[in-house]
N, C-alpha and C positions, 0 to 999 in steps of 0.2 A: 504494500500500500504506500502509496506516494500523499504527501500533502504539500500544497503549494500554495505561496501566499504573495500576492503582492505586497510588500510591508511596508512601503513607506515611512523609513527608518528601523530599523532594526534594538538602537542601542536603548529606548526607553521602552520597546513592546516584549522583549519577550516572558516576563509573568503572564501577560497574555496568551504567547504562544503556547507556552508550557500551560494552564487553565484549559486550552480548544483541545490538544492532543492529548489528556489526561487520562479519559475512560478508554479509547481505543489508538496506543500510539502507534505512527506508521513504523517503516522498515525507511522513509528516506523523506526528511524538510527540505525542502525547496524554496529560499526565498527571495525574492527580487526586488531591486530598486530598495537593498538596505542600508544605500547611502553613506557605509562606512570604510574607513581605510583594512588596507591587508593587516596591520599591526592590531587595528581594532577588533576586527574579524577574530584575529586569531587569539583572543581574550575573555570572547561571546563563549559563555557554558551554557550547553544542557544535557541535564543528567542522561544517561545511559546511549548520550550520540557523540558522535567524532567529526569535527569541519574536512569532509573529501575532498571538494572541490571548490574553487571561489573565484571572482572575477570582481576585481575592486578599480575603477574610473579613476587612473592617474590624471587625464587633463584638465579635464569637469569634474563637477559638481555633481555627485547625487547618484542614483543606476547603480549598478551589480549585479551580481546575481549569487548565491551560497548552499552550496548542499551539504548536508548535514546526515548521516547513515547510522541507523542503529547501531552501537553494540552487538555485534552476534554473539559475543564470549559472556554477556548476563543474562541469557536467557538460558545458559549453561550451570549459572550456581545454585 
C-alpha cells in the first residue's frame, strides 16, 4: 500500500501525517512539494520508516518530492 500526499511543507505537518496513517500504515509515504532542504529531509523521523529516496529544489523555492519505506525488519520482532 502506497500513501501519497501533496504536503505543502513537510516540516510542521507530520503529527499529522503520523495521526492519517495510524490504524492502517502503508508499506511506502510519498510526499510532494515538502519544500525542504536535503539536510532537512534527512532529520524528518517517522517511527518504523526509512527516507529511500528524495529530491530536494536547489535553485527555487519550495517542490520535492520524498519517499519514505516501511521497516520490513519490525514487523519481524
Amino acid at each position: 500500500m502506497i500513501f501519497y500526499q501533496n504536503i505543502r511543507g513537510i516540516n510542521n505537518k507530520t503529527d499529522e501525517i503520523v495521526n492519517t496513517i495510524a490504524t492502517d500504515p502503508p508499506h511506502v509515504l510519498c510526499c510532494t512539494e515538502h519544500h525542504s532542504k536535503t539536510y532537512q529531509l534527512d532529520n524528518i523521523l517517522f517511527q518504523n520508516y526509512k527516507l529511500g529516496a528524495k529530491f530536494c529544489r536547489e535553485m527555487y523555492r519550495n517542490g520535492g518530492a520524498a519517499y519514505l519505506f516501511k521497516n520490513p525488519f519490525n514487523s519481524l520482532m
